[in-house]
Backbone bond lengths (Angstrom), bond angles and torsions (degrees), N, CA, C in turn:
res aa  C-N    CA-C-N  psi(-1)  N-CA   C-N-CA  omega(-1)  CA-C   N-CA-C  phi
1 X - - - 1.444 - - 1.525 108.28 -
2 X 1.248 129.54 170.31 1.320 150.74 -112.52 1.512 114.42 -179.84
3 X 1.791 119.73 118.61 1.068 134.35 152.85 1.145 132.98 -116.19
4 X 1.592 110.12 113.11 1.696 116.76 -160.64 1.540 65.88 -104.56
5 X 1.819 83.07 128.87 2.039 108.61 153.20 1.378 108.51 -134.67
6 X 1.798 95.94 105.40 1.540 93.39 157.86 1.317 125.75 -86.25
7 X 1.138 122.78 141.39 1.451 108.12 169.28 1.595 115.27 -147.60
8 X 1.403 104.51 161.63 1.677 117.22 -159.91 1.639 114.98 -137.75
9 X 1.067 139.88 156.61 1.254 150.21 -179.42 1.825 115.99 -94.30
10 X 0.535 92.44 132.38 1.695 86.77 179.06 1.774 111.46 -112.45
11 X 1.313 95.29 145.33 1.655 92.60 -166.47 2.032 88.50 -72.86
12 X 1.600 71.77 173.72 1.663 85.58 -176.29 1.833 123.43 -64.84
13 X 1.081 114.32 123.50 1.442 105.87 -166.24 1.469 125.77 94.55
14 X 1.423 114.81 4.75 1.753 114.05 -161.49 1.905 90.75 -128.28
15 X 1.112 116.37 -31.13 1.526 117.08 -176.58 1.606 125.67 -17.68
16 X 1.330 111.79 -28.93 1.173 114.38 -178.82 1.820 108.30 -101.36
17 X 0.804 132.84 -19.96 1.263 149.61 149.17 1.770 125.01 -55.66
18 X 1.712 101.86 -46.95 2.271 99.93 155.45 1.474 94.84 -63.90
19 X 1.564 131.10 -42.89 1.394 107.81 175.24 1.394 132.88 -28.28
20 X 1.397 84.90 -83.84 1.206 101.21 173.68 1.535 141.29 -25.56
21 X 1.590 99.64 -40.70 1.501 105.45 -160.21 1.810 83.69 -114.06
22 X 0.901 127.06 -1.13 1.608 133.66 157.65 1.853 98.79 -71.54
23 X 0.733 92.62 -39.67 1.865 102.79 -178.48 1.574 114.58 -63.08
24 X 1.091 83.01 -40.68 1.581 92.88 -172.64 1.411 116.97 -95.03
25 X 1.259 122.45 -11.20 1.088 137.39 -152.86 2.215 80.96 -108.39
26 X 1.346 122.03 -45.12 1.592 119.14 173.37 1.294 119.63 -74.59
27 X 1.566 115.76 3.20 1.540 130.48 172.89 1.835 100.08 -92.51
28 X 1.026 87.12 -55.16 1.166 80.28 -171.74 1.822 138.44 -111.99
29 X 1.157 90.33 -17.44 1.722 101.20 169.15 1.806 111.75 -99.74
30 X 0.972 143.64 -56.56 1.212 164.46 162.26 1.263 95.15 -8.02
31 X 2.097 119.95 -80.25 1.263 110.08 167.46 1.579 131.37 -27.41
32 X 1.278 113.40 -67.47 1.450 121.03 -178.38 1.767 113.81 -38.75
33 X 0.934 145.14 -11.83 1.288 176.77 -118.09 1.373 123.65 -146.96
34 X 1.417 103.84 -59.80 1.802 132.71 170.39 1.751 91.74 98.14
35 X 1.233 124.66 31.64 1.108 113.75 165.31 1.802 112.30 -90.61
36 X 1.655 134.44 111.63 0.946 116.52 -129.47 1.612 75.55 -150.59
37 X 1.104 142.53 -57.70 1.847 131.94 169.18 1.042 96.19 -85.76
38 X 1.307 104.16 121.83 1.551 136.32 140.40 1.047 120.99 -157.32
39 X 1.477 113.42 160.85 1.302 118.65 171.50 1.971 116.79 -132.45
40 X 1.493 105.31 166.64 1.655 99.70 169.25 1.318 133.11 -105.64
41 X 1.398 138.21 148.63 1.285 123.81 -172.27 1.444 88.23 -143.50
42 X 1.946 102.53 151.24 1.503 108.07 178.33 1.608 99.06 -124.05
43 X 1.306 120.54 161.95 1.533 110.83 169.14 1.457 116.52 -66.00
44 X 1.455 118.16 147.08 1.015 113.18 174.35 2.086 97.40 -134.87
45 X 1.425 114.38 -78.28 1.658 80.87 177.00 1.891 98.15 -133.13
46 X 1.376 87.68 154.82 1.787 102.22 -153.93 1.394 126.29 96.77
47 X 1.342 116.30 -5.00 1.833 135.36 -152.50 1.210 64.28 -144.55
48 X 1.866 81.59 153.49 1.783 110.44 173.72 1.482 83.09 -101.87
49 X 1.608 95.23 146.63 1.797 111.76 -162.39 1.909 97.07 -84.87
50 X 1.190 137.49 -24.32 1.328 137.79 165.57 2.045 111.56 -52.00
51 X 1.491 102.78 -25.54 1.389 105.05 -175.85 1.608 120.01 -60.13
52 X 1.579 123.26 148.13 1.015 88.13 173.44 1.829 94.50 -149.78
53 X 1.181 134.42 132.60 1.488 115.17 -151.17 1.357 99.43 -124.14
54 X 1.182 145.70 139.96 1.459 145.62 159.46 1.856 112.71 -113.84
55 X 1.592 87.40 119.89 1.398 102.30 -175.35 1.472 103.53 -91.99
56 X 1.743 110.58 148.14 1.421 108.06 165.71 1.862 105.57 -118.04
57 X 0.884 119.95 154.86 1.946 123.59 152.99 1.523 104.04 -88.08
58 X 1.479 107.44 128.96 0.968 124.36 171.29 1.386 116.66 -124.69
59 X 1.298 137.90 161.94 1.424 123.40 176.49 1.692 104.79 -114.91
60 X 1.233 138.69 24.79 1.544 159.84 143.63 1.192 117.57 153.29
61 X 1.233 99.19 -178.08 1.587 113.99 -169.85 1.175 148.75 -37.08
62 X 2.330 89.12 -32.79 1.194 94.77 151.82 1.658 163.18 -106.30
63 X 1.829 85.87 6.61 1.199 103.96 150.96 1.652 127.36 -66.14
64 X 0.970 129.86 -13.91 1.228 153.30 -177.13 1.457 105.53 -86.19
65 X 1.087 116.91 -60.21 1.893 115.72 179.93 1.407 101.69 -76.21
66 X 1.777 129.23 -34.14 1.192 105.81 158.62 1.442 134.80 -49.22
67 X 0.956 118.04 -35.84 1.413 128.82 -162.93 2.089 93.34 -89.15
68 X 0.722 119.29 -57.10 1.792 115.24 170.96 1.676 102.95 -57.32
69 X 1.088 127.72 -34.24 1.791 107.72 166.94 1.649 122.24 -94.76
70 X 1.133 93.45 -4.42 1.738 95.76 161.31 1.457 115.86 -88.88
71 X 1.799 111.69 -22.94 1.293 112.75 169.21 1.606 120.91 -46.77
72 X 1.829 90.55 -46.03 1.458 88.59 -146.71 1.137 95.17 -88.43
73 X 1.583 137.26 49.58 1.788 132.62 159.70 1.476 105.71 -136.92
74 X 2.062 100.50 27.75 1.432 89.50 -174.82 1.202 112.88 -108.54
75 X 1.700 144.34 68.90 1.107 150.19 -140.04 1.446 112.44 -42.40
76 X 1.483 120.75 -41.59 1.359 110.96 145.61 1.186 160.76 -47.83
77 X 1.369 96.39 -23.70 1.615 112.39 166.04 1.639 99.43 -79.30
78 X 1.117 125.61 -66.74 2.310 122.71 162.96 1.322 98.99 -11.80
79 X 1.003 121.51 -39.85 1.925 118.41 -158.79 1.103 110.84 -113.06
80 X 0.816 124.06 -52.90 1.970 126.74 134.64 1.762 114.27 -3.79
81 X 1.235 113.67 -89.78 1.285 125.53 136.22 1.655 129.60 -12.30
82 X 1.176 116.79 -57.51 1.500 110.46 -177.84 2.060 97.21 -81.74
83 X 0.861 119.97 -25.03 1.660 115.69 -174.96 1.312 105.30 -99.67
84 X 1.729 126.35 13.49 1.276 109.09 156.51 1.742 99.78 -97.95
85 X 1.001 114.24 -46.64 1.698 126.10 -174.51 1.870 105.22 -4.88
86 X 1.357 103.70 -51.97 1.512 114.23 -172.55 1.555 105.62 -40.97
87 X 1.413 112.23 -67.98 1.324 146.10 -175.43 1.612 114.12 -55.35
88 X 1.039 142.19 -25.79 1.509 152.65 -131.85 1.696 93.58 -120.82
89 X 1.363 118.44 161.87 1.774 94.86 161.48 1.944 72.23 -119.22
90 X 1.594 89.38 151.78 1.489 97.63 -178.55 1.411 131.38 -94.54
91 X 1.287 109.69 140.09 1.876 112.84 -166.56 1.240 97.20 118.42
92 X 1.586 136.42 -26.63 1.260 117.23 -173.66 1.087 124.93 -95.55
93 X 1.538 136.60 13.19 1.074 143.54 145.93 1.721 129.19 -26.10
94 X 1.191 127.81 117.97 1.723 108.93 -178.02 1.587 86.75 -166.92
95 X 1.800 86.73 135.81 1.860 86.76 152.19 1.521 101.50 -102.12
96 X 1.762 100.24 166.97 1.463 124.67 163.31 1.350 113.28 -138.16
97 X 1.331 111.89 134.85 1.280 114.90 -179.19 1.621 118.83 -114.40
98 X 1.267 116.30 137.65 1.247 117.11 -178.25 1.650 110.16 -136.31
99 X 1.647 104.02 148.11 1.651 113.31 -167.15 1.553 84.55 -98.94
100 X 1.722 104.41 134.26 1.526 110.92 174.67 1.456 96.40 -84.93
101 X 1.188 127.05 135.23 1.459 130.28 178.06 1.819 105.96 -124.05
């Protein structure tokens, strides 16, 4: 098994708002995908408090690249994407992956 963590920065003042639309975005795009456990975490101390990371369970790699090329034909997820941009500070986007052992 498998932990995809994306995680992102939020400009100053908007943090509850990448929530949000991180929220909405695991209601409703995530499924379509079969990405179906996850959860969110924000920094609180040791973490820069703007951070905000959403983990998925995956069971390998290639459930994982499935789910990122089914993303990318999901016109909602594109638009999804363009209406977080505002909110985000940019460049800090990154996945990390980790094997649960």
């Amino acid at each position: 098994m498998l932990i995809a963590r994306w995680q992102i920065d939020a400009r100053f003042g908007h943090k509850q708002e990448v929530i949000g639309r991180l929220q909405q975005w695991a209601q409703e795009i995530a499924p379509q995908v079969g990405l179906v456990r996850g959860r969110m975490l924000t920094g609180s101390i040791g973490a820069l408090e703007a951070t905000v990371v959403h983990e998925w369970e995956v069971s390998d790699l290639a459930e994982l690249d499935s789910a990122w090329t089914q993303l990318a034909k999901i016109p909602a997820h594109a638009q999804w994407g363009r209406d977080l941009e505002p909110f985000v500070v940019s460049g800090t986007a990154r996945w990390e992956i980790y094997r649960v052992v």
